[in-house]
N, CA and C of each residue as an Amber inpcrd file, in Angstrom:
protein
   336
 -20.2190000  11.2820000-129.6150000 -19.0110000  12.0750000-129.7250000
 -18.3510000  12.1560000-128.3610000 -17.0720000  12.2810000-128.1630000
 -16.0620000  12.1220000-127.0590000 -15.9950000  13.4530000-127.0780000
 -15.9170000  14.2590000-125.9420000 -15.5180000  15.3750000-125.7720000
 -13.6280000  15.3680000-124.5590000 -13.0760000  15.9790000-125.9950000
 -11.8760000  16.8520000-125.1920000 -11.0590000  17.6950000-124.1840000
 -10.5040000  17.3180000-123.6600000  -9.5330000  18.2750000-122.9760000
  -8.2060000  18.8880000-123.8890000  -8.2090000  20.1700000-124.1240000
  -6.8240000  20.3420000-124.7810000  -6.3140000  21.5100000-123.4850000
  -4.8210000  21.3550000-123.2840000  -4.5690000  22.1440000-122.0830000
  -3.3630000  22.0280000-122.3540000  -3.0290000  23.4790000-121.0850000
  -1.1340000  23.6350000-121.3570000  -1.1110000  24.3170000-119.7070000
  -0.2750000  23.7110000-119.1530000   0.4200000  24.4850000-118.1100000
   1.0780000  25.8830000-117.9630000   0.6970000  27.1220000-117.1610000
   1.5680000  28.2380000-117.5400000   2.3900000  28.4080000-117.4190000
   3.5440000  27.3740000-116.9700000   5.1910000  27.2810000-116.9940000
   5.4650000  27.2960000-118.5770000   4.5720000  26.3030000-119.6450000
   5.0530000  26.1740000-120.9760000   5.0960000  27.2880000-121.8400000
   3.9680000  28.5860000-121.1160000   3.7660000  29.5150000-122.2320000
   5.5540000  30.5470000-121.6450000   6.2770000  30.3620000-122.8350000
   7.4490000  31.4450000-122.3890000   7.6880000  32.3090000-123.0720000
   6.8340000  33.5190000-123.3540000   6.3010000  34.4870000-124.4570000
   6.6790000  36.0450000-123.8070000   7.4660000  36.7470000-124.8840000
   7.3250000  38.3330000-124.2440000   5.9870000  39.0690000-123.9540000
   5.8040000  40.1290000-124.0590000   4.7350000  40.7160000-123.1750000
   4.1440000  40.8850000-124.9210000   4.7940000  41.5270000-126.1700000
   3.9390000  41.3530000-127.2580000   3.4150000  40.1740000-127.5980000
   4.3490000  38.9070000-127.7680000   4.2930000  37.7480000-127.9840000
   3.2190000  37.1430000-127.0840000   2.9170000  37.0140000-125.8810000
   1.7780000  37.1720000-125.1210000   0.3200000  37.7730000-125.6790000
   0.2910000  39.0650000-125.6340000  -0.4700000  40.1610000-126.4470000
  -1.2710000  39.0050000-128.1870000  -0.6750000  38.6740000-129.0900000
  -0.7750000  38.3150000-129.9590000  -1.5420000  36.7090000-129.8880000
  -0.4810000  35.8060000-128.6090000  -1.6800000  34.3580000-128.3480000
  -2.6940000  34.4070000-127.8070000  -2.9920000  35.9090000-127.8520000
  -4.2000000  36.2550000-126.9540000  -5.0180000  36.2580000-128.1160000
  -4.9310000  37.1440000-128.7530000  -5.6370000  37.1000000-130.0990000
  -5.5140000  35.8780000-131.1500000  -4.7140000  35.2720000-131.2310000
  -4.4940000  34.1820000-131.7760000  -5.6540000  33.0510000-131.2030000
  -5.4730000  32.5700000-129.8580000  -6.2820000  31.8920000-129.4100000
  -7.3590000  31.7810000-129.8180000  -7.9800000  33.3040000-129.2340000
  -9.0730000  33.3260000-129.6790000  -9.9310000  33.1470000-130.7250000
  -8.7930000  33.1490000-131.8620000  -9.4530000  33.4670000-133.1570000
  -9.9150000  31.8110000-132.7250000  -9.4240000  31.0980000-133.0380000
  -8.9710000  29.1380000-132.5190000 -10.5810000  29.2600000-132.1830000
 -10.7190000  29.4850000-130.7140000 -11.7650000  29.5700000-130.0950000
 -13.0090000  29.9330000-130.4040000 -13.3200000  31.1730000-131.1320000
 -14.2610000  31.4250000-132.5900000 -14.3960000  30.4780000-133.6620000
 -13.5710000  29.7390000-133.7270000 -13.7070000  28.7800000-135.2060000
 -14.5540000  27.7640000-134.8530000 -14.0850000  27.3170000-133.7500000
 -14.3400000  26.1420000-132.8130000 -16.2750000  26.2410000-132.5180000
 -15.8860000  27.5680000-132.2840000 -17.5970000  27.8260000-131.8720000
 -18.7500000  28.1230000-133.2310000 -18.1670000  28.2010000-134.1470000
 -18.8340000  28.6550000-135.6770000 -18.7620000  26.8960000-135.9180000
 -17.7650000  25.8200000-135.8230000 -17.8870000  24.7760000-135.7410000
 -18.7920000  23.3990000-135.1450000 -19.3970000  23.9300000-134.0790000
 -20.0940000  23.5690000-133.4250000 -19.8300000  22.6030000-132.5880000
 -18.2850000  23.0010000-132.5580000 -17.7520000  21.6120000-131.5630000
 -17.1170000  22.2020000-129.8630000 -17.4630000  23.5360000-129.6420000
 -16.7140000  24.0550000-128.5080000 -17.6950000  23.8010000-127.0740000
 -17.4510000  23.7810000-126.5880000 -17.7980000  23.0310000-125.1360000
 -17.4460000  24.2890000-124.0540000 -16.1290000  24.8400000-123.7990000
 -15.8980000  25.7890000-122.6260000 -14.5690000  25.9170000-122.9130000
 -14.2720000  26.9810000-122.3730000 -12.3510000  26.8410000-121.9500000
 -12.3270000  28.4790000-121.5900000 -11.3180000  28.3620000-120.6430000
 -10.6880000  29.0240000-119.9870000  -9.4870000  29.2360000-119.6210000
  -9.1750000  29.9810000-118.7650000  -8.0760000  29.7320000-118.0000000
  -7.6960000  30.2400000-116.5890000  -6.9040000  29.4490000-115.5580000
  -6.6620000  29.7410000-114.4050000  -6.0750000  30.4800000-113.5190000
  -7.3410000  31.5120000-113.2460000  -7.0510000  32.3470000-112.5160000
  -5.9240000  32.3390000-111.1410000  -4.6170000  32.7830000-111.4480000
  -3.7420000  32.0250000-110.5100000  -3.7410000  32.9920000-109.6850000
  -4.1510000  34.3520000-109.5530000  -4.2090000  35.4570000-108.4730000
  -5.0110000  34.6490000-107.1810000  -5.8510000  33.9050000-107.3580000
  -6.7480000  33.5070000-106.3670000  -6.1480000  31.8610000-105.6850000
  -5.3780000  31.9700000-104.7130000  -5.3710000  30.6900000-104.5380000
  -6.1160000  29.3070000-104.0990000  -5.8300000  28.3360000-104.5870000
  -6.7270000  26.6480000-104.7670000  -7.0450000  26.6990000-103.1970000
  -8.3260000  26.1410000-102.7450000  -8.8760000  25.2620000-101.6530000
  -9.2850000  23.6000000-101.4730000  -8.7340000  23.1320000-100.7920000
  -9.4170000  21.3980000-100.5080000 -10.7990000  21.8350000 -99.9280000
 -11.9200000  21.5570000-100.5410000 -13.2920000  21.4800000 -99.8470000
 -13.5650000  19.8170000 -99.2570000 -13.3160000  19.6330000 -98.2140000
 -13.7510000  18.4650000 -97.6090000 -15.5020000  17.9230000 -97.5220000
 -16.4440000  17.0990000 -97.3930000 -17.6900000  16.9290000 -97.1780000
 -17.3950000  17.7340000 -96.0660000 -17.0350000  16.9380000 -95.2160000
 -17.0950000  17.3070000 -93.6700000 -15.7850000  17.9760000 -93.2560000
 -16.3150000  19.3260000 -92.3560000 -14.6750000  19.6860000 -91.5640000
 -14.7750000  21.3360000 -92.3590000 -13.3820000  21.4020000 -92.4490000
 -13.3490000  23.0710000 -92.3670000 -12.1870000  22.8260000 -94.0610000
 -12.7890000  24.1480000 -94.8720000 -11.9160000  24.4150000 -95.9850000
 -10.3330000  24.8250000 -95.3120000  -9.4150000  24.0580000 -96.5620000
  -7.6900000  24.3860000 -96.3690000  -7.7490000  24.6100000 -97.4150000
  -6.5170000  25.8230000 -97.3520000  -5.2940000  26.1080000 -98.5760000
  -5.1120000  25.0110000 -98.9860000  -4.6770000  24.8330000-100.0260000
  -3.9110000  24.0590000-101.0710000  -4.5170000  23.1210000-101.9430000
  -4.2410000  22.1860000-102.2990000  -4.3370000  21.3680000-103.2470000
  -4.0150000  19.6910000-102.6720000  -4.9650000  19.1140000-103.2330000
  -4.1640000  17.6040000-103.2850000  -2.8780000  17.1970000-103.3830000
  -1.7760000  17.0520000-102.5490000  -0.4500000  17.0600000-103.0400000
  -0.4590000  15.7170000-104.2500000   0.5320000  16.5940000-104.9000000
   1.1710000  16.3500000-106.4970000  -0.2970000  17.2710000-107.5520000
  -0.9130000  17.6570000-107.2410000  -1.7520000  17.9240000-107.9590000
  -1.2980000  19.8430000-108.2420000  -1.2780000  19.9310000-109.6840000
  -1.0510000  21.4120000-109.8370000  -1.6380000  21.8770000-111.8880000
  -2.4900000  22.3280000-111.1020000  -3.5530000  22.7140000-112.2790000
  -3.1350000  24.0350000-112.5060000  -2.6710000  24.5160000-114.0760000
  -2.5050000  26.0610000-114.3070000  -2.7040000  26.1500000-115.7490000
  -2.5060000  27.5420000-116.3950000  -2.4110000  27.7520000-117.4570000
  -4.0400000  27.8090000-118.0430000  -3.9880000  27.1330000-119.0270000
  -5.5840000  27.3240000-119.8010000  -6.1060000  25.6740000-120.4470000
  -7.0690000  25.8530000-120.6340000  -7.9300000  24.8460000-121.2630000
  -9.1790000  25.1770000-122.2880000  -8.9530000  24.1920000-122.8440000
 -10.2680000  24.0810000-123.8920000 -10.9080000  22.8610000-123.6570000
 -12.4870000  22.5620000-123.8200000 -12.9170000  21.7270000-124.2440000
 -13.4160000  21.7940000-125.1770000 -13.5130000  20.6840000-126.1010000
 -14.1690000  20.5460000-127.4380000 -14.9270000  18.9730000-127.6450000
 -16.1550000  19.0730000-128.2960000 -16.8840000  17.8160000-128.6600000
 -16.6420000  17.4350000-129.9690000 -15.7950000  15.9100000-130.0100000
 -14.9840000  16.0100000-131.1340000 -15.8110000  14.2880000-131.9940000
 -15.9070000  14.1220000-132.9960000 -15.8930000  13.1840000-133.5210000
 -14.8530000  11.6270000-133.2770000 -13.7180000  11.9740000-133.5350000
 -12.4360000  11.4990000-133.5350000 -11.4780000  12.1730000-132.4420000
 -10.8900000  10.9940000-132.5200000  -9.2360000  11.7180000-131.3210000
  -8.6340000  12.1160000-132.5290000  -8.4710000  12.0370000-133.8910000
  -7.6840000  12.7560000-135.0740000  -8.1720000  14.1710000-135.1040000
  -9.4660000  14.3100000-134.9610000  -9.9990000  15.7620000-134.9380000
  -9.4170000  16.3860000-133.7940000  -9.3920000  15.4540000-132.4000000
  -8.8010000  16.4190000-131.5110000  -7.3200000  16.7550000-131.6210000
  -6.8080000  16.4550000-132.5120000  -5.1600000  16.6220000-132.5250000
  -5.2550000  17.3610000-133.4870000  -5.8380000  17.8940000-134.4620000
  -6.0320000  18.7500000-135.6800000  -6.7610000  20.0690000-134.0750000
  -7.5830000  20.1440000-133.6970000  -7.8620000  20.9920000-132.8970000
  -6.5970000  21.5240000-131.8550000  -5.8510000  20.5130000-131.1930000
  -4.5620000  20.6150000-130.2560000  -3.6020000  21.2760000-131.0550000
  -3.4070000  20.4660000-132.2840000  -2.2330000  21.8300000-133.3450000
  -2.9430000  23.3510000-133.2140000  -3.9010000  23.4020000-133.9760000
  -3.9440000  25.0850000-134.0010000  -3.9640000  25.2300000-132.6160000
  -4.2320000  24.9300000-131.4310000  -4.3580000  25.9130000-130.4680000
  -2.9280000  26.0100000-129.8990000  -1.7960000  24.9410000-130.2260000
  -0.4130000  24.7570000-129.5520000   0.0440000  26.0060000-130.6240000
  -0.4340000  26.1620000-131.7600000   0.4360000  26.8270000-132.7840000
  -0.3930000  28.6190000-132.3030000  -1.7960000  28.7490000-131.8040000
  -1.9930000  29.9990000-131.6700000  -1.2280000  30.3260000-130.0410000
  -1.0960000  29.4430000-128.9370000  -0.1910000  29.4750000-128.3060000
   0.8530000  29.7650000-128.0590000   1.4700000  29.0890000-128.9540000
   3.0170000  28.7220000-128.7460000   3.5030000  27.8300000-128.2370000
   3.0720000  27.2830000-127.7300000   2.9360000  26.0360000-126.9300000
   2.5610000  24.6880000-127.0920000   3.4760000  23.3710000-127.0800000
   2.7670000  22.1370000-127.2520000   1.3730000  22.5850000-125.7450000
   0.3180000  21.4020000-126.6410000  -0.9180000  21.5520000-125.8040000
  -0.9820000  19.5150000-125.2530000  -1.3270000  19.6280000-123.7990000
  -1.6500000  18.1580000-123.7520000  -3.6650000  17.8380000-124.1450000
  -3.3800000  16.5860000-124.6140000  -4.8730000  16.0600000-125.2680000
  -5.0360000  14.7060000-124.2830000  -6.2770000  15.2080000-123.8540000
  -6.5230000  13.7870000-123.0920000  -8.4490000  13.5850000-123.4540000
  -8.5250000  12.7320000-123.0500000 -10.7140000  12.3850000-123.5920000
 -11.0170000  12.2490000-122.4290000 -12.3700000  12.6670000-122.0400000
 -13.3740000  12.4880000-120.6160000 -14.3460000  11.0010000-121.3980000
 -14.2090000  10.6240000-120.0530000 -14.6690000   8.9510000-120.3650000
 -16.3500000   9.5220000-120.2650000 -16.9310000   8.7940000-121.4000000
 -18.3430000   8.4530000-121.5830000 -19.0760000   8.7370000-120.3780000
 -20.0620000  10.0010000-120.3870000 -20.8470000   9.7670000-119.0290000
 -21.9470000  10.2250000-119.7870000 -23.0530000   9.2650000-119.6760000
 -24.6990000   9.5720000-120.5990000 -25.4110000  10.5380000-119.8020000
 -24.8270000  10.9910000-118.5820000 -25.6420000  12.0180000-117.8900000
 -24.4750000  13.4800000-117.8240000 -23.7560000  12.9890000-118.9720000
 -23.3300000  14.6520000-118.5770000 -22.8470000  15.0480000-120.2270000
């Protein structure tokens, strides 16, 4: 089985403070199904109060990020059979959202 990335940037979510309130609960429900399913893996989302660090091997931690690189919003992973399952998984969570969700697959690693 291929395991999933389903994710959305927090520029996409553009929700009032109820409307917010509700993909909260919505999500989750998503996220419960997923886990009664036996296909949920992790997900979260990014804590943006805390800002990103470059950890180098060697040398001293910096602010920021890899330029062009900008990670936000939330994620799911899921261990999916099919990439059709993961797009049946990406709808409900874009629809408990509000939000189109992007779907991408983590390439085959037998040690992880």
């Amino acid at each position: 089985m291929t395991k999933y990335l389903i994710s959305f940037p927090a520029e996409a979510m553009v929700l009032t403070e109820d409307e917010f309130v509700q993909a909260g609960i919505d999500s989750h429900a998503v996220i419960a199904e997923a886990q009664a399913a036996g296909v949920y893996v992790f997900a979260g989302g990014i804590h943006e109060g805390i800002a990103p660090v470059l950890v180098p091997a060697e040398g001293p931690v910096t602010p920021g990020t890899h330029p062009g690189s900008r990670l936000t919003g939330g994620f799911t992973v899921l261990e999916l059979p099919t990439r059709a399952a993961a797009e049946d998984w990406a709808r409900k969570l874009a629809a408990a959202c509000r939000c189109p969700q992007e779907l991408r697959a983590f390439m085959d690693d037998p040690l992880s």
